[in-house]
N, C-alpha and C positions, 0 to 999 in steps of 0.2 A: 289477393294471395300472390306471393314473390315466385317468381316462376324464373328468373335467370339464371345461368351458369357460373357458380364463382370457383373460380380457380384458387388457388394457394395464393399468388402472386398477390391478388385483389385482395385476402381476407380480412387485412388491418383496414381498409377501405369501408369495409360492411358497417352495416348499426350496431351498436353497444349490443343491442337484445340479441340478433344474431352470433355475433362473436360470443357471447356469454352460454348463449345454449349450443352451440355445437360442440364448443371446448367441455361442456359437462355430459354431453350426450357419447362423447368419443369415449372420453375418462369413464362412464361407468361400462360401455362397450366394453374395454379394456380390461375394468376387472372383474365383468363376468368371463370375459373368452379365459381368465388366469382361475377366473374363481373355482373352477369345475376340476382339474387337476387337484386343488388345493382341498379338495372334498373328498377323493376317493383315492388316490394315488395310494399316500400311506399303507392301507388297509387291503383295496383291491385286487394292488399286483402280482403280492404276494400269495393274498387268498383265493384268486381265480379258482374256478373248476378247477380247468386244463390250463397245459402249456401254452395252447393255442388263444387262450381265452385272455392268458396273462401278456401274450404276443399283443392283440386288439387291444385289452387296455393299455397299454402302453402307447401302442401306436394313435389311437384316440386321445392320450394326454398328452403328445407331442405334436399331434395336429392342432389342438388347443392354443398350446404353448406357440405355434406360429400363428394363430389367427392372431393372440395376443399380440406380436412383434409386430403384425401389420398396421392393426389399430396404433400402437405406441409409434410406429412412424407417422402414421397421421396427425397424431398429435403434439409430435414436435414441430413438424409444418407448420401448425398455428400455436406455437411457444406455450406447448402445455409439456409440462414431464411426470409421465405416469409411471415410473418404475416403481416409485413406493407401493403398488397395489403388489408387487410382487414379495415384499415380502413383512404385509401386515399380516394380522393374524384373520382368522376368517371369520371370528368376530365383527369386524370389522369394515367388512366389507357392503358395497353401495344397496345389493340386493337382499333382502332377509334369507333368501333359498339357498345361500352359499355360507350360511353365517354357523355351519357344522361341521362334520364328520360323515362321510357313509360306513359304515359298518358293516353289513351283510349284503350278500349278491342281489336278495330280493330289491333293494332301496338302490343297488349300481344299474339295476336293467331297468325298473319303472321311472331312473332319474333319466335315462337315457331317450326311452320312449313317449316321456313327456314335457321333461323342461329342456332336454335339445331343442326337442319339438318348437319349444318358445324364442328358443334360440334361434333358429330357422327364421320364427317372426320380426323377432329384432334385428336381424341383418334383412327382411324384405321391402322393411319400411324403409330403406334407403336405396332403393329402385325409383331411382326417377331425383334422385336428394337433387339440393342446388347447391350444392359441395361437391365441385366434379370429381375430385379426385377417390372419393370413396366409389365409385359405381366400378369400377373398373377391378376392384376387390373381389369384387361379390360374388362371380359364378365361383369358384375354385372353392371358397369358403363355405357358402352354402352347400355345393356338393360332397362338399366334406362332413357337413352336419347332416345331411340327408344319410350319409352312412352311419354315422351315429345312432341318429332315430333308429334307423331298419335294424342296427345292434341290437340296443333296446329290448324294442320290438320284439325279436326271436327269442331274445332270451327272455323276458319275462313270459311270452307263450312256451317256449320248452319249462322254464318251472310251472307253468299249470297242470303239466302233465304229469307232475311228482306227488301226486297225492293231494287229502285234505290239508295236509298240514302247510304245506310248503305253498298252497292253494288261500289260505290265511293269513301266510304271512306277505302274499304278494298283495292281498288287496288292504293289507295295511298298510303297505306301501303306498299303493295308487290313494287313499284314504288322504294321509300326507301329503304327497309330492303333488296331488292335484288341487289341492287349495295351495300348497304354496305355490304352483305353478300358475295359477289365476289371480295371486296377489301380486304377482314378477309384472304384472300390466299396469299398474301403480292406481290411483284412484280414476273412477270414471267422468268426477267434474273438474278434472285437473285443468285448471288454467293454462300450466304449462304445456302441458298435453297440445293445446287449443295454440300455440302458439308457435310450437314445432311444424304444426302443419300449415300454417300461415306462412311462415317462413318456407315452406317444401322441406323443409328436414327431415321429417316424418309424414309418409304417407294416410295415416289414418289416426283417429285418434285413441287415447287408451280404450276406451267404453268400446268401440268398434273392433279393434283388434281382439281383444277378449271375447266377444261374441263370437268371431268366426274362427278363433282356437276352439270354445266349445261346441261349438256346431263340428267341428272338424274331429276332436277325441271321444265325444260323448257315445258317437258311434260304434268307436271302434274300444272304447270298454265293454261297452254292451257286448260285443261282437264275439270277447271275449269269454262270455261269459260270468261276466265280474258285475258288480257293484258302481253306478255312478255316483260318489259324495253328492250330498248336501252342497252345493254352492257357495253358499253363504254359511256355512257352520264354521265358525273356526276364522274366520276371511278379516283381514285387517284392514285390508284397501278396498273398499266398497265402490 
């Protein structure tokens, strides 16, 4: 396993395979940190609760918008230019879980509560990378998405509190957003996968990282009082 520090200076020095997977791993970084504004913004802002509510989303879709500008400085560093992710259509985009629309608060608070969540994973695997310059990202970004989640979080628990109905619609949310949130971990005999962590790119691999997201949400569904999906129902990336 490659265990050195490469700096920016060194990256044209590296192997083909290295240079080829970091420059792809940054780019889809990239346009999930853009993809998440591009899902909810429209619809959101306007529809919040409260003022206060439309205050957080906003200020969540411009903490986004800089994780974005971070990542796109990295990847000029090693002559990638990602600006196109900012404005293809969300069709379009690298992960399937951004390839929509959010539409109702139920689907803003259980995205927040559990594909930030994922979010948090994808910037952890790069604790410890062999691409120095990314580590030094990481607390300010991560703590930013830990406010995310705990968003989330309160808000999908204050609508449990609204009745059956509104009790309905959040676990068809969770129904959703949690297979697509365990498919955001891409397949579990991914070669690639196996190769990230060869290289230290990624600390864990896909199959791994998904196990200890579920071990970590299944809990605190339960906890809720809600419904853990099927796993496997629904699930594209096996």
């Amino acid at each position: 396993m490659f265990t050195d520090k490469v700096e920016a200076k060194d990256f044209a020095k590296m192997d083909p395979e290295y240079q080829d997977l970091l420059r792809r791993i940054i780019t889809i970084q990239s346009d999930c940190e853009i993809g998440g504004p591009h899902l909810y913004v429209e619809k959101m802002l306007p529809n919040a609760p409260t003022k206060l509510d439309q205050l957080l989303v906003a200020r969540t879709a411009a903490e986004e918008v800089d994780h974005y500008r971070k990542f796109a400085r990295l990847a000029g560093d090693i002559g990638v230019d990602v600006s196109f992710v900012l404005s293809q259509p969300n069709q379009k985009r690298y992960v399937e879980a951004f390839r929509g629309t959010i539409t109702t608060w139920e689907d803003f608070a259980v995205f927040g509560f559990l594909i930030d969540r994922i979010g948090r994973y994808q910037l952890e695997e790069f604790i410890g990378c062999t691409y120095a310059p990314i580590e030094p990202l990481l607390p300010d970004i991560i703590n930013e998405e830990l406010g995310h989640i705990d968003y989330g979080a309160t808000q999908t628990t204050e609508l449990l509190t609204k009745g059956d109905e509104s009790r309905e619609k959040v676990q068809k949310a969770i129904d959703t957003w949690y297979i697509k949130g365990l498919d955001m971990f891409g397949r579990s005999e991914s070669r690639r996968s196996e190769r990230y962590c060869h290289w230290g790119i990624k600390r864990r691999t896909n199959a791994q990282a998904r196990d200890a997201y579920m071990k970590e949400v299944e809990p605190l569904i339960k906890g809720m009082g809600l419904k853990v999906p099927d796993p496997l129902k629904g699930r594209k990336y096996l």
